[in-house]
C-alpha positions as CSV (number, residue, x, y, z in Angstrom):
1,X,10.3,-30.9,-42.8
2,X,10.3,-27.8,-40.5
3,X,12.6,-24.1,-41.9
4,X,14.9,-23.1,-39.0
5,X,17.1,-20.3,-38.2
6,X,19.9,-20.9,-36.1
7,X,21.8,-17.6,-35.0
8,X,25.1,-18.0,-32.8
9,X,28.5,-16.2,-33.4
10,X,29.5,-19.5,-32.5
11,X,30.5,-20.7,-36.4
12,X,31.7,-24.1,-35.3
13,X,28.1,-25.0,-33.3
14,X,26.3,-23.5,-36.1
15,X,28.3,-26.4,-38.8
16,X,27.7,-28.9,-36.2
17,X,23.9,-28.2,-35.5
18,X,22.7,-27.5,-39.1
19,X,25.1,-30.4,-40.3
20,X,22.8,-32.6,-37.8
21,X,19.5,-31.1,-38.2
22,X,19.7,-31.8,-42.4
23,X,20.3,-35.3,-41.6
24,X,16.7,-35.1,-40.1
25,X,15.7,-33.7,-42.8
26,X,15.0,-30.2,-41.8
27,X,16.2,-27.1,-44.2
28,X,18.3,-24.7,-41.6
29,X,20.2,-21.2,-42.5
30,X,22.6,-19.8,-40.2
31,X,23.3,-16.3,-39.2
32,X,26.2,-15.2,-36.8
33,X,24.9,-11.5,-35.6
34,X,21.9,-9.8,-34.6
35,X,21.4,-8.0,-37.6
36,X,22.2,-10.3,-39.7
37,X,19.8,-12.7,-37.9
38,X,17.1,-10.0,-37.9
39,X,17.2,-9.5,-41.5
40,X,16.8,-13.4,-42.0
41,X,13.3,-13.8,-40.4
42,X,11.9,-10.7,-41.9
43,X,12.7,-12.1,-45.3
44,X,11.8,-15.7,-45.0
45,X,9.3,-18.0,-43.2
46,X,10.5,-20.0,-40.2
47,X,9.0,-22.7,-37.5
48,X,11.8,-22.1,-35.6
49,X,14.8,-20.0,-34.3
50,X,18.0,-21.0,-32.4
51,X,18.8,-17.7,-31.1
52,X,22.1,-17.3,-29.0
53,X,22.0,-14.4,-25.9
54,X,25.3,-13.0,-26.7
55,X,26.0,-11.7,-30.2
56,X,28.8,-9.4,-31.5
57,X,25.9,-6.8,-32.0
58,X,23.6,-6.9,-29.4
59,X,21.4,-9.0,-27.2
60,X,19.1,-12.0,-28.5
61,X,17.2,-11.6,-25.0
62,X,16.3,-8.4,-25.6
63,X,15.8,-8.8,-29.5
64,X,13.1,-12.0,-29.1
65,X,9.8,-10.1,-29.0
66,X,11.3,-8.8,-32.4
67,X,11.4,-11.8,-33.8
68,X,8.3,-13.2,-32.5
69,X,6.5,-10.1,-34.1
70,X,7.3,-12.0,-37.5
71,X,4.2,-13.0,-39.4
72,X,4.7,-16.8,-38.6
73,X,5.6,-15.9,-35.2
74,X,8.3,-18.8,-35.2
75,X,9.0,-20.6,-32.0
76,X,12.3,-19.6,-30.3
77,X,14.8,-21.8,-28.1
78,X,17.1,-19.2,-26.6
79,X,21.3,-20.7,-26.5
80,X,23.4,-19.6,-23.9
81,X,26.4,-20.1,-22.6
82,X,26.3,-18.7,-19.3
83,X,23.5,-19.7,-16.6
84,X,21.1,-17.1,-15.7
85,X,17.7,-18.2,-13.6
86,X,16.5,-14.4,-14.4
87,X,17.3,-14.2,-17.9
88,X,15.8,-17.6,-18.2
89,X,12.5,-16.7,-16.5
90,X,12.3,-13.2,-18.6
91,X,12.7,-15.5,-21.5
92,X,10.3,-17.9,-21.1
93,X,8.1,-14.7,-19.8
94,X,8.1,-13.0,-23.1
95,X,7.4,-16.5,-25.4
96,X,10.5,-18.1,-25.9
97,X,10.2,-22.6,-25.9
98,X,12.9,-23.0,-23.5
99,X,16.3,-21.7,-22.4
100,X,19.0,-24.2,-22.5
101,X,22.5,-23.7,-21.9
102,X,26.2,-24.5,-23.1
103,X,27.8,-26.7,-24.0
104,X,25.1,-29.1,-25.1
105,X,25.0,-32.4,-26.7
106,X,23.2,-33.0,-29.9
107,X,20.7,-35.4,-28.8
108,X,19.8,-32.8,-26.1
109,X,19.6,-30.0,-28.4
110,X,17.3,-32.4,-31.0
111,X,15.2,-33.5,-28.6
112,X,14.5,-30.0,-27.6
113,X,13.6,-29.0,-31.4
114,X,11.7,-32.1,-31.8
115,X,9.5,-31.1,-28.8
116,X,9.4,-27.2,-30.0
117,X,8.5,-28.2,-33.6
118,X,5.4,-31.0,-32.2
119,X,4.2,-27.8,-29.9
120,X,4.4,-26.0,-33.1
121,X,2.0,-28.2,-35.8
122,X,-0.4,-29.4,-32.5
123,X,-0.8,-25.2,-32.5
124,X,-1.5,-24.7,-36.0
125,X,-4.1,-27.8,-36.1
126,X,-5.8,-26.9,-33.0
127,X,-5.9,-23.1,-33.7
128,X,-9.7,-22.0,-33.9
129,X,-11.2,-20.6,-37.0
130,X,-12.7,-17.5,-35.2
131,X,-11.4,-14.5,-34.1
132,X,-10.6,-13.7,-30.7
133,X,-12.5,-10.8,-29.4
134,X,-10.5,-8.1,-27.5
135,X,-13.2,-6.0,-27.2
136,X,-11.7,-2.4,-26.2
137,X,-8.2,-3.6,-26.4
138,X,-6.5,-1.7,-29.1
139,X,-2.9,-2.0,-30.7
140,X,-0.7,-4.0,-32.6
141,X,2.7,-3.7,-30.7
142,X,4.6,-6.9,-30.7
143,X,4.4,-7.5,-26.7
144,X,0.8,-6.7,-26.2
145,X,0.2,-9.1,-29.2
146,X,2.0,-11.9,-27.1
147,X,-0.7,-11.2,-24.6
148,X,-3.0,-11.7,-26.6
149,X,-1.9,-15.3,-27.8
150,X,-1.9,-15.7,-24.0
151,X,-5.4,-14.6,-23.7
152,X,-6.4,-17.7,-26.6
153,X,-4.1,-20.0,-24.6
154,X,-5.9,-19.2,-21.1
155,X,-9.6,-19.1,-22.7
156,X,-9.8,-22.5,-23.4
157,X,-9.0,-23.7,-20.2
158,X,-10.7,-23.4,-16.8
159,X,-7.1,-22.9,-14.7
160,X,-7.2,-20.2,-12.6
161,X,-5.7,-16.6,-14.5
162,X,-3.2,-14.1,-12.5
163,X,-3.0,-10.6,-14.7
164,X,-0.3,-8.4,-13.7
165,X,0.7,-4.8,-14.9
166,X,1.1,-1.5,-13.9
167,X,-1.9,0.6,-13.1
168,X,-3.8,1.5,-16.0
169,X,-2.3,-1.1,-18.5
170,X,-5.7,-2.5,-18.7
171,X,-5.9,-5.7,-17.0
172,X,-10.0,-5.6,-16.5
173,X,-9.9,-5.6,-20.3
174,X,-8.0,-8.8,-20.5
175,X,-9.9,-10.5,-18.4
176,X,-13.4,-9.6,-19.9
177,X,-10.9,-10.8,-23.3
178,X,-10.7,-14.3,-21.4
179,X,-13.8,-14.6,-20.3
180,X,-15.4,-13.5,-24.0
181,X,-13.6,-16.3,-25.3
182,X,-14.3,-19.0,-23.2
183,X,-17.1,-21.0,-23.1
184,X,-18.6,-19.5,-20.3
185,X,-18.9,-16.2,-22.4
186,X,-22.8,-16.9,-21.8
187,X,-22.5,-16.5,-17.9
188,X,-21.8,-14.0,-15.8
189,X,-18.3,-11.5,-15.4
190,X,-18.3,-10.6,-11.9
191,X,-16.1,-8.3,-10.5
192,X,-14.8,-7.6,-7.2
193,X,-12.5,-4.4,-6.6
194,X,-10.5,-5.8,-3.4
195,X,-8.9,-2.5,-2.9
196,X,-12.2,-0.1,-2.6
197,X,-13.9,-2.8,-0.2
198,X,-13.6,-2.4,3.8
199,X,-11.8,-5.3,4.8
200,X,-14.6,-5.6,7.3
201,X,-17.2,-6.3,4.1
202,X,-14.7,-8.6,2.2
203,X,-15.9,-12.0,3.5
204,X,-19.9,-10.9,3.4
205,X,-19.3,-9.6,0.0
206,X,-17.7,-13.3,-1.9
207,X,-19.6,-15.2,0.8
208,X,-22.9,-13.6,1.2
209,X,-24.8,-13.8,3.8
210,X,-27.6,-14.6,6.1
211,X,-30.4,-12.2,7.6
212,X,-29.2,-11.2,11.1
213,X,-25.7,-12.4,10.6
214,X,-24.4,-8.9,12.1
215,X,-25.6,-5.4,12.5
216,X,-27.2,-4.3,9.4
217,X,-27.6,-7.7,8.1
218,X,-31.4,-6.8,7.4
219,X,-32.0,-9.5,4.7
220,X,-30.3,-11.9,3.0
221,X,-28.0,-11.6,0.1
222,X,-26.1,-13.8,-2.5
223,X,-22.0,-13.4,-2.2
224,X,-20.1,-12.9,-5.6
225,X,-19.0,-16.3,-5.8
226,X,-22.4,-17.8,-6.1
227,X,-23.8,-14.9,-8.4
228,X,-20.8,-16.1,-10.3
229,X,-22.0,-19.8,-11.2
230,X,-21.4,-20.8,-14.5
231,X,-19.3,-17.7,-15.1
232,X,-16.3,-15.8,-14.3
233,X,-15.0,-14.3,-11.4
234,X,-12.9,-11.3,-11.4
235,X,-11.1,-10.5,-8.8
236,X,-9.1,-6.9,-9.1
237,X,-6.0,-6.1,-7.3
238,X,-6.1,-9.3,-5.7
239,X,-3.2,-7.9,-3.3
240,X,-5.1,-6.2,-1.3
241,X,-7.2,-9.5,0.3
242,X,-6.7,-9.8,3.9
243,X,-4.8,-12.7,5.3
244,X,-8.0,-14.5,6.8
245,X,-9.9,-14.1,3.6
246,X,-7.3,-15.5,1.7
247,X,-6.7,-18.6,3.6
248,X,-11.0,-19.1,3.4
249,X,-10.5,-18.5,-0.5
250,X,-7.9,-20.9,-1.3
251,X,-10.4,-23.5,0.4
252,X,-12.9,-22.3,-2.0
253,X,-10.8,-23.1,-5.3
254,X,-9.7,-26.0,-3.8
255,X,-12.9,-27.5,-3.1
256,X,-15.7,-25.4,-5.0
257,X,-17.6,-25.1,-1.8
258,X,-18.0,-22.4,0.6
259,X,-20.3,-21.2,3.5
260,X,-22.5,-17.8,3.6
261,X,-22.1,-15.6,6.7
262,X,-24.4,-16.8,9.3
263,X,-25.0,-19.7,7.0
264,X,-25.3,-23.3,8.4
265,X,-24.6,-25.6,5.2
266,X,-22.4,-25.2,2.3
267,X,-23.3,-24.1,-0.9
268,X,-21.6,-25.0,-4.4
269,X,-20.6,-22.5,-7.3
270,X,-18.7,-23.7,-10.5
271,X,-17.4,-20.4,-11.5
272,X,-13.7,-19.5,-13.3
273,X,-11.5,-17.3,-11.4
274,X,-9.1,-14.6,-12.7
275,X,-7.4,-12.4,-10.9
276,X,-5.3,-9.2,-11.3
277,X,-2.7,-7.1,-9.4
278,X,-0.3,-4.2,-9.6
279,X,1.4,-5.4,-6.8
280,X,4.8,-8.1,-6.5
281,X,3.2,-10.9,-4.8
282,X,6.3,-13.1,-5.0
283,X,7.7,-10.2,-2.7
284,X,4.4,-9.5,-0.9
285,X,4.8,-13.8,-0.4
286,X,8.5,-13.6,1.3
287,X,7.1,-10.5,3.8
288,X,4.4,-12.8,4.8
289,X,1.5,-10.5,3.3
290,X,0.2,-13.0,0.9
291,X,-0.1,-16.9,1.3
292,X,2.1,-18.4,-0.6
293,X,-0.2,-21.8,-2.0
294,X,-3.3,-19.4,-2.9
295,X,-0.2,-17.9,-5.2
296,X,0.5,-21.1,-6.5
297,X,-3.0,-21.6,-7.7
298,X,-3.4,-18.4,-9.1
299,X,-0.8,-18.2,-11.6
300,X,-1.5,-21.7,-13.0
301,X,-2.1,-19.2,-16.1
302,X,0.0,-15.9,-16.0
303,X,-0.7,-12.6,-18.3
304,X,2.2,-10.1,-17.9
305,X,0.9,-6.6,-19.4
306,X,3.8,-4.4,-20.7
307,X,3.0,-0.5,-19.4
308,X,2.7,2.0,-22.2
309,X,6.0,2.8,-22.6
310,X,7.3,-0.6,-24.1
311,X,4.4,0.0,-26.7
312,X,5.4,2.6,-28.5
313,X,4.3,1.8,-31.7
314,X,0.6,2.1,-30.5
315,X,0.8,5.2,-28.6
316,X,-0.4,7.1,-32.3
317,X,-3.4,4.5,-32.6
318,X,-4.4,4.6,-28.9
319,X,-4.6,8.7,-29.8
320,X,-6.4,8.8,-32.6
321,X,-8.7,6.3,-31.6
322,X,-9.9,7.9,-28.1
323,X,-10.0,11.2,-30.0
324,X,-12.9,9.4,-32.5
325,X,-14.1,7.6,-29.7
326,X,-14.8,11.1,-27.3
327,X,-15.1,13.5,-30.1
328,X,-18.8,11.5,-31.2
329,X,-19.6,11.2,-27.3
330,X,-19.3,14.8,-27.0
331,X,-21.0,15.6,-30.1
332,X,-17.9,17.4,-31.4
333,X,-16.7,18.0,-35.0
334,X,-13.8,15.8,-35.1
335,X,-10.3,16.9,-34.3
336,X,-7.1,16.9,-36.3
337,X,-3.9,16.3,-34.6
338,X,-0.9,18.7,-35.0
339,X,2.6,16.7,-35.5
340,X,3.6,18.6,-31.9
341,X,0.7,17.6,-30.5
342,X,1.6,13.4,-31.4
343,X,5.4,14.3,-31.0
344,X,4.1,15.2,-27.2
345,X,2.3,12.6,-26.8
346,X,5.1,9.9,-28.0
347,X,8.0,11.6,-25.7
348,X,5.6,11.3,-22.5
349,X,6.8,8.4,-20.3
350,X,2.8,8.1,-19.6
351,X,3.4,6.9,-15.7
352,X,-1.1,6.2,-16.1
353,X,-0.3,4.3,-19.1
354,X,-3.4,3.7,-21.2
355,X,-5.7,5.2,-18.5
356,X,-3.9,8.4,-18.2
357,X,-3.5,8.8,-22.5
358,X,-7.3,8.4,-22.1
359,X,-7.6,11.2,-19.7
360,X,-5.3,13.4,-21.5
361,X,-7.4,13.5,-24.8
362,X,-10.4,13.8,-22.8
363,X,-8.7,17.4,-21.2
364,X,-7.5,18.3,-24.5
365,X,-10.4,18.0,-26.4
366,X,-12.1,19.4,-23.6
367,X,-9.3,22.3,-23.8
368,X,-9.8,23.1,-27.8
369,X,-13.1,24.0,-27.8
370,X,-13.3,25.9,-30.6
371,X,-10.6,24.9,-32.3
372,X,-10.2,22.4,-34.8
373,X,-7.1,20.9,-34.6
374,X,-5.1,19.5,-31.3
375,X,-1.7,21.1,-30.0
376,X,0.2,20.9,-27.3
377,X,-1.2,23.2,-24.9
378,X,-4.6,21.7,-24.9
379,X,-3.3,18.8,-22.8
380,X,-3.2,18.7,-19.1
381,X,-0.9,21.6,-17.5
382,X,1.1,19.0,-15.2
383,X,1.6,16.5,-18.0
384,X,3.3,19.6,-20.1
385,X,5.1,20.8,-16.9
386,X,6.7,17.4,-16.7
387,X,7.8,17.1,-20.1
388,X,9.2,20.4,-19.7
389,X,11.0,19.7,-16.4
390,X,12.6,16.9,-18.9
391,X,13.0,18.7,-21.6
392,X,15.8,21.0,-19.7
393,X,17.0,18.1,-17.8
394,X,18.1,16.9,-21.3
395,X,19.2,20.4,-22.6
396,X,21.6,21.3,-19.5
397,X,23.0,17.6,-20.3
398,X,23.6,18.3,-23.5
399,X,25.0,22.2,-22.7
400,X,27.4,19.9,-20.0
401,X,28.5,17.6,-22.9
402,X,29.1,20.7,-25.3
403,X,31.3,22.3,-22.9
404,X,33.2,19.0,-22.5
405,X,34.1,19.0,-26.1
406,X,35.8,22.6,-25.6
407,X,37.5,22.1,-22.1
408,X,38.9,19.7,-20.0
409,X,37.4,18.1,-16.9
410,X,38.7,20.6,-14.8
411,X,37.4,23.5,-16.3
412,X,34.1,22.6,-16.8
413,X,30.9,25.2,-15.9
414,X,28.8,24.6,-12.6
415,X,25.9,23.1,-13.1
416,X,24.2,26.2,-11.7
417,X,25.5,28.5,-14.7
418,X,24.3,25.8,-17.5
419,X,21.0,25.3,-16.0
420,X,20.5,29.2,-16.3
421,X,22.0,28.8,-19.9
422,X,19.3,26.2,-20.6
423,X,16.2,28.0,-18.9
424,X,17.5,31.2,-20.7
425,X,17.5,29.6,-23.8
426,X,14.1,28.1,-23.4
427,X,12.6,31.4,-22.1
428,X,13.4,32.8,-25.3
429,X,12.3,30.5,-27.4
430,X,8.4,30.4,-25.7
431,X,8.6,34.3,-26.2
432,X,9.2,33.7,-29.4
433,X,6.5,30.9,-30.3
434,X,4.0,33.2,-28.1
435,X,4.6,36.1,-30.0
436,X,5.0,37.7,-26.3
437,X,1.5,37.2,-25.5
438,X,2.3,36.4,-21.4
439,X,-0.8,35.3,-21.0
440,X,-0.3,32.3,-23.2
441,X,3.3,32.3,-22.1
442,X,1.9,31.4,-18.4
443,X,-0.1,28.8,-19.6
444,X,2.9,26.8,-21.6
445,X,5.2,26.8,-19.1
446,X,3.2,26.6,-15.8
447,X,4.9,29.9,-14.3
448,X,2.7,32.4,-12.2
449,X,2.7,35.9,-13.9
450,X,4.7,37.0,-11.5
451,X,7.1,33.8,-11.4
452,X,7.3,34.7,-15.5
453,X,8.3,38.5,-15.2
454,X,10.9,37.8,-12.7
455,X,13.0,35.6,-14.8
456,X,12.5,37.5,-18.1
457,X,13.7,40.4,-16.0
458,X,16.8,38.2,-14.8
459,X,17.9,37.1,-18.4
460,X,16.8,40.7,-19.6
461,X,14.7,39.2,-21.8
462,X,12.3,41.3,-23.9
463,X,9.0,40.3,-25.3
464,X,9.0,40.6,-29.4
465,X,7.8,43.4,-31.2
């Protein structure tokens, strides 16, 4: 007997389903909005939802990493009654079973649970005692703990691994996270960078090659694929292969053979590919820059890594961590963290993700020498320059909205007067937390000395006493 939790504003499909899913002897509760539906799987234990995309109060699309954050991580057929091939593929992206659509007939709708709910126990009998190592991989945010379920799934395989994500989201770490858990942990993680190599080097680089098989050949040398026998090969922004090299790599997966440069027989290398882009190859694919069935064969597994800014929840760990991490390579005293300093740090869009938080501690840390604790102006200058740049963005919003409330469309300021209100106001307020030191002053907003005394003369701004 499996729990389940079906939620639809739909009260006559909810009587319907629940009436049939007790004759198979399932026990089922019902909820009818999002938050009602929300507050259900946080307080009980279910092996599977029902969740409908349309609610009174909100999306169950964009709610489903929610619920698969729940401690039994339930499986989750999505309901709905309009056909959407993108809402389908984002669901089935982000975990859901399947994505099936009204109206539905009850032995569809069965056979569907049946399947989910056989998924489910095969999961729990086959899951391995050990933990998986994620070695440098640090968080708990729902979606990057969906990648890591994908990272158990793809490990015991051999298929071939496509990781995508912005820059800096980490995707070298995943795959050194698949290849630690597979059973070629023992063998070799090679890594090829196709973006830093001359296309000219590409094919002598995976290939090897022969002595005297062009100008400089002076001796011969294994390719990456071979030095990657019994092990994995990495293969970083993937994107950036030539056409030629791609078409003489697809031949490779598909056969496991492959000839050297100069060569004049075939060698053999049983080795596990993953590979990783930044890049849209599904677009890169319709402009003809990337061959369509070496696509196909890469994504037999797919990782999707969510940037930074849809993990919010670990932005504090990710800090705290690195400044552990940097303070004891440095041989520094360890740092506290000011609340404006994490504040900062949380209302930073991080366009570098993970890689550019790194680099940010590093310059603040680097910036507070001599001081104990981290604030806000020890990070980099153009990181606070953009969060000031959005800081008065927001304020002259806000001054446009107050004025809205007092006057009617018509009468409303120019946007040139309420931007001056807004850098008035914020000019004052940096005097004030300077205590009029200019120096400082200079340093916190990113104006020249010159660029600073010219607007404090506008505004007729005086520095405090």
């Amino acid at each position: 007997m499996a729990k389940i939790l079906l939620i639809d504003d739909d009260h006559m499909l909810c009587e319907m389903v629940c009436r049939k899913l007790h004759t198979l002897g399932h026990e089922t509760v019902s909820a009818h909005t999002l938050s009602h539906g929300l507050e259900a799987a946080f307080g009980a234990t279910f092996d599977l939802l029902l969740l409908d995309v349309r609610l009174p109060d909100g999306s169950g699309l964009e709610a489903l990493p929610q619920f698969r954050a729940t401690e039994y991580r339930p499986e989750v057929i999505i309901i709905t009654g309009e056909g959407d091939p993108e809402g389908a593929e984002l669901a089935l992206e982000i975990g859901a079973w399947d994505y099936i659509e009204k109206p539905l007939s009850m032995r569809e709708i069965t056979l569907q649970i049946t399947r989910a709910l056989e998924y489910r126990h095969e999961k729990m009998v086959c899951r391995p005692a050990r933990l998986l190592r994620k070695d440098g991989i640090i968080g708990s945010d729902p979606k990057l703990e969906m990648c890591l379920e994908s990272v158990a799934r793809s490990a015991i395989t051999v298929a071939p691994v496509l990781i995508t994500g912005e820059t800096g989201t980490g995707k070298e770490l995943f795959a050194r996270a698949v290849h630690d858990n597979s059973r070629r942990a023992s063998g070799p993680f090679v890594v090829l960078d196709c973006a830093t190599v001359p296309e000219k080097l590409v094919e002598s680089m995976l290939f090897g090659h022969h002595q005297g098989a062009f100008t400089g050949a002076d001796r011969t040398r294994d390719g990456l694929i071979l030095q990657a026998d019994n092990g994995t090969l990495f293969m970083d922004e993937v994107g950036e292969l030539p056409p030629p090299i791609q078409k003489a790599f697809l031949r490779v997966l598909q056969e496991r053979r492959f000839r050297p440069v100069g060569g004049s027989r075939e060698l053999t290398s049983d080795f596990r590919l993953i590979a990783a882009t930044n890049r849209d190859l599904e677009t890169m694919v319709q402009g003809g820059q990337f061959r369509k069935d070496l696509l196909f064969r890469l994504k037999a597994s797919a990782i999707h890594l969510p940037p930074l800014k849809e993990r919010p929840t670990d932005i504090e760990v990710l800090a705290l961590h690195y400044i552990n991490v940097l303070c004891k390579r440095y041989g520094s005293v360890l740092k506290g963290v000011s609340p404006e300093f994490m504040q900062t740090l949380q209302d930073y869009v991080w366009p570098g993700n993970v890689r550019e938080l790194i680099n940010a501690i590093d310059c603040a840390i680097a910036n507070a020498q001599g001081h104990e604790v981290l604030f806000p102006i020890h990070l980099p200058t153009a990181m606070r320059i953009c969060l000031k740049r959005q800081t008065i963005r927001k304020n002259a919003a806000m001054a446009v909205s107050r004025a809205g409330t007092k006057t009617q469309e018509s009468q409303l300021p120019s946007l040139k007067s309420s931007l001056e209100e807004t850098e008035k106001w914020y000019l004052q307020s940096l005097m004030i937390r300077v205590h009029g030191d200019i120096k400082a002053a200079c340093r916190v907003s990113g104006l020249s000395r010159s660029g600073l005394y010219a607007r404090l003369k506008k505004y007729s701004i005086a520095r405090p006493a």
